[in-house]
N, CA, C and O of each residue as an XYZ file, in Angstrom:
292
protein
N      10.269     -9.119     37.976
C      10.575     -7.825     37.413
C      10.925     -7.906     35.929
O      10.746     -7.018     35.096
N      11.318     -8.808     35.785
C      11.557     -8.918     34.059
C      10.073     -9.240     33.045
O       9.932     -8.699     31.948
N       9.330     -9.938     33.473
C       7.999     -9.877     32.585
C       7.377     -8.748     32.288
O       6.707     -8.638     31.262
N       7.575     -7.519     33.395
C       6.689     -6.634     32.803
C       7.636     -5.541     32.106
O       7.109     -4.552     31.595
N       8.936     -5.698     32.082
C       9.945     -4.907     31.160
C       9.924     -5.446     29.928
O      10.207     -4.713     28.981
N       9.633     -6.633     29.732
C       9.971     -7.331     28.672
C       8.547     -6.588     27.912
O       8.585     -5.680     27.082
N       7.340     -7.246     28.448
C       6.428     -6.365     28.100
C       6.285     -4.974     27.586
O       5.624     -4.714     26.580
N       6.921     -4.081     28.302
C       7.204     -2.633     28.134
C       8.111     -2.615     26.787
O       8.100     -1.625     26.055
N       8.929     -3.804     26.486
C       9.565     -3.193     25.504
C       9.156     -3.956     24.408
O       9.771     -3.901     23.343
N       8.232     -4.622     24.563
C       7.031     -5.896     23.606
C       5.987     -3.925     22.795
O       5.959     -3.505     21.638
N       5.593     -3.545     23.609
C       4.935     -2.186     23.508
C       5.396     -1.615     22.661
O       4.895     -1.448     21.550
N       6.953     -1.019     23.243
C       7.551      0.054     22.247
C       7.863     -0.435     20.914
O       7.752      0.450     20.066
N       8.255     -1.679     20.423
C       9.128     -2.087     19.631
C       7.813     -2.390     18.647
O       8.034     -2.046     17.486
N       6.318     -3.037     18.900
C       5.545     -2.391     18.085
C       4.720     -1.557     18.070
O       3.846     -1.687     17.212
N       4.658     -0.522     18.874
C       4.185      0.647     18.174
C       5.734      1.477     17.307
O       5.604      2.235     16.345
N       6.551      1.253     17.678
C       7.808      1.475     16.103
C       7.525      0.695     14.587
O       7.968      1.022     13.486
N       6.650     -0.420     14.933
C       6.831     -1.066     13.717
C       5.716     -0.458     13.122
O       5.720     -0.162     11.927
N       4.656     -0.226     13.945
C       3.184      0.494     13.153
C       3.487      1.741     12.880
O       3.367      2.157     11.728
N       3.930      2.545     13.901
C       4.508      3.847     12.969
C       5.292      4.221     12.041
O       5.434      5.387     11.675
N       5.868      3.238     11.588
C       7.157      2.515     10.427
C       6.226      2.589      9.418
O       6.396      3.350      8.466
N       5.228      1.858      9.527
C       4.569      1.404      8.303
C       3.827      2.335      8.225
O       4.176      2.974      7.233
N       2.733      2.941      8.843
C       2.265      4.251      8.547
C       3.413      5.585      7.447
O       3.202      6.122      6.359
N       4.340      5.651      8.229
C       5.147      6.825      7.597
C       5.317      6.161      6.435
O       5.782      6.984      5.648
N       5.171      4.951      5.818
C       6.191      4.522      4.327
C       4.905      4.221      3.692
O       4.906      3.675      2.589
N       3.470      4.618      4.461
C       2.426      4.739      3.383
C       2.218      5.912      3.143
O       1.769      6.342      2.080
N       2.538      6.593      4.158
C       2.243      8.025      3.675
C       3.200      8.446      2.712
O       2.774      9.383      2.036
N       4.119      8.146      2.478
C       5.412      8.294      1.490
C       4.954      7.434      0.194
O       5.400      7.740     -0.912
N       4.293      6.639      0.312
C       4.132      6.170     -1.111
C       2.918      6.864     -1.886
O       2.777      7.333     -3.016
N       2.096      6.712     -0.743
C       0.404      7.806     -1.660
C       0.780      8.826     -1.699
O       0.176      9.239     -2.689
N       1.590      9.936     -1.227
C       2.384     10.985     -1.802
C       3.214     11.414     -3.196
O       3.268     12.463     -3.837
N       3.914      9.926     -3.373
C       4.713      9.912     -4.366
C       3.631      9.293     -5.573
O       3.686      9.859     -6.665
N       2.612      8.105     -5.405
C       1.764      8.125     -6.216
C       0.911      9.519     -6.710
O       0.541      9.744     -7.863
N       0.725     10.295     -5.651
C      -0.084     11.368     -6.049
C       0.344     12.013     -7.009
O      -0.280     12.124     -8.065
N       1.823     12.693     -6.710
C       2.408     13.382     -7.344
C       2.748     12.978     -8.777
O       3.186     13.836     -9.544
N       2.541     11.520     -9.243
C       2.788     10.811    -10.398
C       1.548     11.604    -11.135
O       1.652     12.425    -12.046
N       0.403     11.159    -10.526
C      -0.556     11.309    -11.444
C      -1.202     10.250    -12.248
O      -2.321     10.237    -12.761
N      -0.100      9.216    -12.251
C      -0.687      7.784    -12.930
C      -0.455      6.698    -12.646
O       0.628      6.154    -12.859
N      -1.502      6.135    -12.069
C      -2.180      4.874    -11.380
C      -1.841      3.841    -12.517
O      -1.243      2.892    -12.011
N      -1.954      3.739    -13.422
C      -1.376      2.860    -14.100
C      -0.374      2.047    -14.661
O      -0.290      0.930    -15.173
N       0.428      3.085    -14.357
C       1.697      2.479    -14.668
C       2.357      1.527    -13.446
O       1.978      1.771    -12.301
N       3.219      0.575    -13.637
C       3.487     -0.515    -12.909
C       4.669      0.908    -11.196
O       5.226      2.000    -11.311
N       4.575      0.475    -10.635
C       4.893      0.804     -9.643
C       6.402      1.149     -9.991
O       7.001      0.255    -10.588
N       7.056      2.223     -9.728
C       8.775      2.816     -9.849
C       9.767      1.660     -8.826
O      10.731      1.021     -9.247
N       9.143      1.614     -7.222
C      10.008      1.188     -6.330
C       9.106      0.221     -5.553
O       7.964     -0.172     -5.791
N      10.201     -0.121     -4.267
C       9.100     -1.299     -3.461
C       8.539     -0.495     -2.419
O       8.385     -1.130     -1.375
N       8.201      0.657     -2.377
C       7.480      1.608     -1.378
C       6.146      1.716     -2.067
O       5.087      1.312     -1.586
N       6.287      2.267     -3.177
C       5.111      1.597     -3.800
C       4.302      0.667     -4.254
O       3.115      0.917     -4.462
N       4.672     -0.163     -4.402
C       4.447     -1.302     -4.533
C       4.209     -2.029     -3.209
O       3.683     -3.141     -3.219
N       4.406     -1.715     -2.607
C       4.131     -1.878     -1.258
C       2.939     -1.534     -0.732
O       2.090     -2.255     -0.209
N       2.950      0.020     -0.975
C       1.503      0.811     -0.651
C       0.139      0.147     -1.791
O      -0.967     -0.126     -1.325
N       0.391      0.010     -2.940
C      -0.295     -0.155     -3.642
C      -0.804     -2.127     -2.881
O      -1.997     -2.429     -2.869
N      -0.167     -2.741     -2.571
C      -0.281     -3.878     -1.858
C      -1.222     -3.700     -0.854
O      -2.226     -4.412     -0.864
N      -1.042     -2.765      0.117
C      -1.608     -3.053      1.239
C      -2.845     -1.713      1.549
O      -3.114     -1.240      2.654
N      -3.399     -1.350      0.326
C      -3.983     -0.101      0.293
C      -5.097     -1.168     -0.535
O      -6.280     -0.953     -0.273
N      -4.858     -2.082     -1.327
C      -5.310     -2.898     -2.377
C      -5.919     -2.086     -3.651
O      -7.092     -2.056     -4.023
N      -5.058     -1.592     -4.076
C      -5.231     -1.159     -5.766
C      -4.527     -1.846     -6.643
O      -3.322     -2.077     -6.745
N      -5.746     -2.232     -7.458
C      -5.482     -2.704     -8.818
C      -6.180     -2.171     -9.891
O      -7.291     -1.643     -9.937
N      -5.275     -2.412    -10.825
C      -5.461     -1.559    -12.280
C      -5.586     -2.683    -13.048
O      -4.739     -3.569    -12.937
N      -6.603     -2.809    -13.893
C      -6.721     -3.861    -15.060
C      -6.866     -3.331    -16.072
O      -7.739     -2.464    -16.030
N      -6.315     -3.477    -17.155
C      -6.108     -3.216    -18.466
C      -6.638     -4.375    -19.368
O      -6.375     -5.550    -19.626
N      -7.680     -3.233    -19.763
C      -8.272     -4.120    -21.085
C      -7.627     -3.520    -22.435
O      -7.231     -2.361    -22.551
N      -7.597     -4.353    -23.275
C      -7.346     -4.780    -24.992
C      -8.138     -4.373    -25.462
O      -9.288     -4.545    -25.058
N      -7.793     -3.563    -26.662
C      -8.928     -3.295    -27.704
C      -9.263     -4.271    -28.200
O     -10.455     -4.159    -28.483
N      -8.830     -5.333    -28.520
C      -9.720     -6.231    -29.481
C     -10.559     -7.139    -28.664
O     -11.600     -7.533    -29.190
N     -10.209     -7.625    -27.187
C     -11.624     -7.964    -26.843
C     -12.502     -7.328    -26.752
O     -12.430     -6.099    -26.719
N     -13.953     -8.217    -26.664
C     -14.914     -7.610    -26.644
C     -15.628     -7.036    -24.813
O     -15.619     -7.747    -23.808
N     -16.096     -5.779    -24.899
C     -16.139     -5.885    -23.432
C     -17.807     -6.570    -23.152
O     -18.859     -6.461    -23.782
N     -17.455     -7.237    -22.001
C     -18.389     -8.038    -21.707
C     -19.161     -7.795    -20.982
O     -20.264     -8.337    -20.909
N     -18.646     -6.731    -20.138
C     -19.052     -5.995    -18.392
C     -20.073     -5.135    -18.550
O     -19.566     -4.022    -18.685
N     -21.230     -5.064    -18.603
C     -22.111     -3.910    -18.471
C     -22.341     -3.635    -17.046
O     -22.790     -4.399    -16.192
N     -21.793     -1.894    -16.886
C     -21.690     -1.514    -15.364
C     -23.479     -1.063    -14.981
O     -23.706     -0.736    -13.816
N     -24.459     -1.068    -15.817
C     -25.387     -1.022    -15.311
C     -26.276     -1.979    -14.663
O     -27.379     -1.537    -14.340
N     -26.022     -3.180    -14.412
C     -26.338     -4.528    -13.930
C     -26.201     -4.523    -12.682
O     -26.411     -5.548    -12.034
């Protein structure tokens, strides 16, 4: 009788952790939205978080290099 309780609560305890993490992405692409700018380094670790596991990155180029990248290739 204990394996399949243990189980049962193997279940609940992660689907809490996936719905955990769902709600604190939806809280961060919210709060990114509302920024408006993707560029700037992240405010908190919710974002930074989301921006982690969403995988956005922002690269910033320099005016004085030269750009090298032709996007028609």
């Amino acid at each position: 009788m204990d394996i399949p309780l243990f189980i049962v609560f193997l279940a609940l305890f992660l689907a809490g952790a996936v719905l955990m993490t769902y709600v604190l992405l939806i809280i961060g692409i919210r709060t990114e939205d509302r920024r408006m700018n993707i560029t700037a380094p992240p405010r908190n670790l919710i974002e930074a978080v989301t921006r982690r596991l969403l995988g956005v990155r922002v690269r910033h180029h320099s005016d004085t290099e030269p750009h090298t990248h032709d996007a028609r290739r």
